[in-house]
C-alpha positions in Angstrom: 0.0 0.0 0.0 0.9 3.1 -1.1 1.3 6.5 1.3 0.2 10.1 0.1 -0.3 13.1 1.9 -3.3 15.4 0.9 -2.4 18.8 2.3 -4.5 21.0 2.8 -4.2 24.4 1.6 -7.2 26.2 3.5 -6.0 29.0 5.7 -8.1 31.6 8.4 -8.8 35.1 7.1 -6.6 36.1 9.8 -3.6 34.1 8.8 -0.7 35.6 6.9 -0.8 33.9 3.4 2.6 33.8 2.2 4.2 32.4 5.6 1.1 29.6 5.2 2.4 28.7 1.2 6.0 29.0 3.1 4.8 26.2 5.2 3.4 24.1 2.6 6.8 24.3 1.0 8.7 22.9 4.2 6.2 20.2 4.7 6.7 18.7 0.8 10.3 19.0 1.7 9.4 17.1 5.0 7.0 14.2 3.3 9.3 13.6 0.9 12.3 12.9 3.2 10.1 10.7 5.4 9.2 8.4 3.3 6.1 9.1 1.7 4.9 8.3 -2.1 2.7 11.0 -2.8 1.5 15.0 -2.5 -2.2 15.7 -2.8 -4.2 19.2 -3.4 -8.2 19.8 -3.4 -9.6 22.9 -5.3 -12.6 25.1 -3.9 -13.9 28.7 -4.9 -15.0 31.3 -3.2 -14.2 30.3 0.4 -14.3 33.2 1.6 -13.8 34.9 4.3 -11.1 31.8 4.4 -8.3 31.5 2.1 -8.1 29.0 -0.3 -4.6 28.5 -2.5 -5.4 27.5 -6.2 -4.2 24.0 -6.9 -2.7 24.7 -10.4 0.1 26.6 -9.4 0.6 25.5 -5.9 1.1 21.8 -7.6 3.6 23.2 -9.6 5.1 25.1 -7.3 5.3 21.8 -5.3 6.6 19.9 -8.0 10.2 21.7 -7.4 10.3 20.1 -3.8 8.6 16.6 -4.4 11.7 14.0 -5.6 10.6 11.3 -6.6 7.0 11.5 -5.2 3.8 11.1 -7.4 1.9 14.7 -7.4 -2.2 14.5 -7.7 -5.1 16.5 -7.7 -7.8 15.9 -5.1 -9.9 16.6 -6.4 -10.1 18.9 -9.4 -14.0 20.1 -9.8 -13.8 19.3 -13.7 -17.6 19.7 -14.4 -16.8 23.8 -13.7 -13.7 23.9 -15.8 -13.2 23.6 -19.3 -11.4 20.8 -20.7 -9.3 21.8 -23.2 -8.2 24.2 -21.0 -7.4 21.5 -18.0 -5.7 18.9 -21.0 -3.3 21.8 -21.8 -2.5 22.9 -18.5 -2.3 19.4 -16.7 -0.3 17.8 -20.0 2.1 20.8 -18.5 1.9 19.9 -15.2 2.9 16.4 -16.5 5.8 17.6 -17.8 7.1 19.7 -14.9 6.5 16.5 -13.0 8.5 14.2 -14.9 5.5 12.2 -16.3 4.5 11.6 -12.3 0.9 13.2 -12.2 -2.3 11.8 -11.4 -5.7 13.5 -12.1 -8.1 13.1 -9.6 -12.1 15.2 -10.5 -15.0 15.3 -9.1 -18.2 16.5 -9.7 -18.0 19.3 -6.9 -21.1 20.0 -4.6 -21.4 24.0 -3.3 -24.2 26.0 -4.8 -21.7 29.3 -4.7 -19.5 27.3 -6.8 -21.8 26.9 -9.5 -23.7 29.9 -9.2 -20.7 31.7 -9.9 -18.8 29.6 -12.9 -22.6 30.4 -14.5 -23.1 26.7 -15.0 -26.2 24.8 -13.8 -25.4 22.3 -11.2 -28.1 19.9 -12.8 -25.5 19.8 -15.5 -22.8 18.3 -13.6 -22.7 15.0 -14.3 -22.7 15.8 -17.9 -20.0 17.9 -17.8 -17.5 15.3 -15.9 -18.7 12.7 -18.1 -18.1 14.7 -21.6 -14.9 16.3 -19.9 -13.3 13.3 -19.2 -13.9 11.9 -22.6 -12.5 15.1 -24.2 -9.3 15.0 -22.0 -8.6 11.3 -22.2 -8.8 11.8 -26.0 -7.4 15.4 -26.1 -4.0 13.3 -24.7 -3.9 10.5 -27.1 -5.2 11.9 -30.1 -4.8 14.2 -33.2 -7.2 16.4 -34.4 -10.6 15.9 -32.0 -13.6 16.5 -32.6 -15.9 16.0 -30.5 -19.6 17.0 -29.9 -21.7 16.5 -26.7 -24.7 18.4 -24.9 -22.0 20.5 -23.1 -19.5 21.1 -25.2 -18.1 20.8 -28.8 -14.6 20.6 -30.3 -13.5 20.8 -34.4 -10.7 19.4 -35.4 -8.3 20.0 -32.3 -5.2 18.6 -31.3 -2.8 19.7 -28.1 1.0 20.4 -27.7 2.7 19.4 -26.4 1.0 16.2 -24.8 1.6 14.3 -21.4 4.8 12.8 -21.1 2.8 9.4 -19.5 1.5 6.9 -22.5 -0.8 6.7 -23.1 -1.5 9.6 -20.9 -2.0 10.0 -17.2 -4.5 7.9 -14.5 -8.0 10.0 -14.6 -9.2 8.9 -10.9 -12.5 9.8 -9.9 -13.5 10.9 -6.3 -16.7 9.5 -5.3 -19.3 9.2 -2.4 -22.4 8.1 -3.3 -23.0 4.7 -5.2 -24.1 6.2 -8.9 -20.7 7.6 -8.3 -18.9 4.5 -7.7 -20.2 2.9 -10.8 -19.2 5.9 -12.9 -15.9 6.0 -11.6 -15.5 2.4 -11.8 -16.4 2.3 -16.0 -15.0 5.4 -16.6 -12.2 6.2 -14.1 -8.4 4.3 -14.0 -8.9 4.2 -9.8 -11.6 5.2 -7.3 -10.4 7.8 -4.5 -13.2 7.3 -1.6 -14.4 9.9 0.8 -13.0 10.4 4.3 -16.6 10.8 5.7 -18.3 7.1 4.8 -18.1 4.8 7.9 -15.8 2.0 7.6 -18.2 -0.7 7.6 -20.7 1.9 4.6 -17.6 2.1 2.4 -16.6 -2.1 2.5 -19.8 -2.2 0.6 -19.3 -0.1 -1.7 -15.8 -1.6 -2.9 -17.5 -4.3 -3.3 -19.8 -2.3 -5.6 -16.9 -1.0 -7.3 -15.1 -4.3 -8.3 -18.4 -5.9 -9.0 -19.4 -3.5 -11.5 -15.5 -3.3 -13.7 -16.2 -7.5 -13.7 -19.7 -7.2 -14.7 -18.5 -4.8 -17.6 -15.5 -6.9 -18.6 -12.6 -4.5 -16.7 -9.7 -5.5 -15.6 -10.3 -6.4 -11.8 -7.2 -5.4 -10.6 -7.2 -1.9 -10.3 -5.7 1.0 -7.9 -8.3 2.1 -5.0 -7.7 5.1 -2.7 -9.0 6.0 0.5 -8.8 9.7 2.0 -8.4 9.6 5.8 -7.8 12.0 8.4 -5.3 11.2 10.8 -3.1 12.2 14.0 -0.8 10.7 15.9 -0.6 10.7 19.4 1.1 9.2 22.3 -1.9 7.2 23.1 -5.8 6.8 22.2 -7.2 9.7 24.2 -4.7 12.3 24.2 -4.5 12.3 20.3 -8.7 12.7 20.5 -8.3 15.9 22.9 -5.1 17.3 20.8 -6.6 16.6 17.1 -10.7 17.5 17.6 -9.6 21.4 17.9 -8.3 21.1 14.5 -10.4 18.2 12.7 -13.7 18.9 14.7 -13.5 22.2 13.1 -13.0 21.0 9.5 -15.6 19.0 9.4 -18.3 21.7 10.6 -17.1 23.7 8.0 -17.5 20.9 5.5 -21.3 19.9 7.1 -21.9 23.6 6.4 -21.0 23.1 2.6 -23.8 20.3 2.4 -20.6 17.2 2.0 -22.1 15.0 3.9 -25.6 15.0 1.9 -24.6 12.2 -0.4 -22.5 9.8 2.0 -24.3 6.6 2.5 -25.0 5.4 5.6 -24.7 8.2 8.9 -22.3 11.3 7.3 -21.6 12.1 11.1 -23.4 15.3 10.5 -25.0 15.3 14.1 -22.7 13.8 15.8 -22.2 15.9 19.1 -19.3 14.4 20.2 -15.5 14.2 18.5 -14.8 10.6 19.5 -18.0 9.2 18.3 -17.4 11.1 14.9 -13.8 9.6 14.9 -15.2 6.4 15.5 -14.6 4.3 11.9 -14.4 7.1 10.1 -10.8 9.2 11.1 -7.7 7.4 12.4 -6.3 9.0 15.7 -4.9 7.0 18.3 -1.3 6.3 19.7 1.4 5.0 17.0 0.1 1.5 17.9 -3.8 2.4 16.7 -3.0 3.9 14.0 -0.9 1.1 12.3 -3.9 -1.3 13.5 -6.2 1.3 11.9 -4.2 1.3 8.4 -4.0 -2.5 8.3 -7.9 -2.5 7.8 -8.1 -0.1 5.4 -5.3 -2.4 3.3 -6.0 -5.9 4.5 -9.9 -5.3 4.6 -11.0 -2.3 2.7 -8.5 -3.3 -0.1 -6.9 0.1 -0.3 -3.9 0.3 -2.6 -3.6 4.1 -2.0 -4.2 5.9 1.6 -3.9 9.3 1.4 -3.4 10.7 4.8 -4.4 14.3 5.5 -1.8 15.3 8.7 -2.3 19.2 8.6 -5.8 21.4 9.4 -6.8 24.9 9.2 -5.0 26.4 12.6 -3.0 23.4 13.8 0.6 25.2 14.6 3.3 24.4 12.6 5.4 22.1 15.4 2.0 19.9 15.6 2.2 19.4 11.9 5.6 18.1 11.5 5.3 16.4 14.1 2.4 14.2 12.4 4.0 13.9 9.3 7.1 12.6 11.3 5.9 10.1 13.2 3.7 9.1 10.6 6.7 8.8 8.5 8.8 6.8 10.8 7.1 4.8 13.2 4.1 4.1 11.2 4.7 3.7 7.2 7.3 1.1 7.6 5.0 -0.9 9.8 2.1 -0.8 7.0 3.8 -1.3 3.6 
């Protein structure tokens, strides 16, 4: 099993900016000289009054500090984007990255977003379905033409194209089941949602293997699981030192209307951290956390955990501390 790092690049209003992108720097440098496989960046618009760094340039800017890591996008909202625009710019990104990008879209859920980009959120699932197409095509074709409900292409062609043949993994974040059938026919790997319950989400791999077979796909196939996880010295200190930072997350992320499609209970009313921990996050001493990773690769099947180690307002010394002991006393224990 693979280790990534999705880092999160939400900041208070408060907060000074460019020491925050300073940090982000430091902790690539850090992740990649612990031992880790991968770097990981979500997009959002309009958070305001928090600030949000753009994931375009902040991969690439990340890129410079990465080695030999794999660099991915978690998730790109592709049904607000265009997609010739994203094949150019990510057959770049390839490119800067030494052919070691992943794409990872979604369909995106915030009214504001869409409301804003102009584009009707009915229309999403069109738009990731047609943009895909156009982008897996866009990188292994000449002269494309293409026309869909959403959008239409004469006789186009990119350069240059992604150093990857035939071009990079498209994986598809997913929650809700339709989801996990589209991203199992159309995606190369499935990244699943931090929010499911353990026991919700075994179900659904099973729903995601099942329907490749049924549809004649090769069964073996990368899965990834987003987690959110602290180390502690033990069980109950890591609770009280982590729910300031990752209790605060996920209200935010309630308020956004995430949890609406996650099977089973989102945690949305949970009242208490350690009952929304409970099979969902991974906190514990060194010792619970490696049992905790064993499921997800042992029972969950997850080929791919990408850990999320920092949180709006957790202090710098906190941070590098996770992604140490992470690093050291828990990676070589799980792989």
């Amino acid at each position: 099993m693979d280790v990534g790092v999705f880092l999160g690049s939400q900041y208070a209003p408060q907060q000074d900016i460019y020491s925050a992108f300073q940090g982000l720097v430091e902790q690539t440098r850090l992740i990649r000289d612990t031992g880790y496989d991968a770097v990981w960046l979500g997009q959002h618009f309009l958070s305001a009054p928090d600030q949000y760094l753009q994931t375009t340039p902040m991969l690439a800017r990340l890129a410079a500090e990465a080695g030999d890591m794999r660099l991915g996008t978690n998730l790109l909202l592709l049904p607000l984007l265009n997609p010739v625009d994203i094949a150019e710019q990510y057959a770049t990104m390839d490119v800067i990255t030494g052919g070691r990008l992943i794409l990872g879209v979604g369909l995106g859920y915030r009214d504001e977003e869409f409301n804003a980009f102009q584009i009707n959120k009915k229309h999403r699932v069109g738009r990731l379905v047609e943009g895909v197409e156009i982008l897996k095509r866009l990188w292994t074709e000449e002269n494309v033409s293409f026309e869909g409900k959403h959008f239409t292409l004469d006789n186009v062609t990119i350069s240059p194209r992604p150093i990857q043949k035939p071009r990079p993994q498209i994986w598809f974040g997913a929650t809700a089941d339709p989801a996990i059938k589209r991203a199992a026919l159309q995606g190369d790997a499935w990244i699943a949602t931090s929010m499911t319950e353990w026991g919700e989400m075994k179900q659904q791999v099973d729903l995601f293997h099942q329907t490749r077979k049924e549809a004649g796909l090769p069964e073996k196939v990368e899965f990834a699981k987003c987690v959110e996880l602290f180390v502690g010295d033990d069980k109950e200190s890591a609770l009280r030192e982590a729910e300031p930072f990752i209790g605060a997350k996920y209200k935010a992320y309630y308020s956004w209307g995430m949890g609406d499609n996650v099977p089973g209970n989102s945690g949305a009313n949970s009242s208490d951290f350690a009952d929304l921990a409970r099979n969902r996050f991974i906190i514990g001493g060194v010792d619970d956390v490696i049992q905790d990773c064993l499921h997800h690769r042992d029972t969950l099947g997850v080929t791919h955990l990408i850990v999320r180690l920092n949180f709006p307002g957790m202090p710098m010394e906190l941070v590098r501390r996770n992604i140490e002991r992470f690093g050291r006393e828990v990676i070589p224990a799980i792989r």
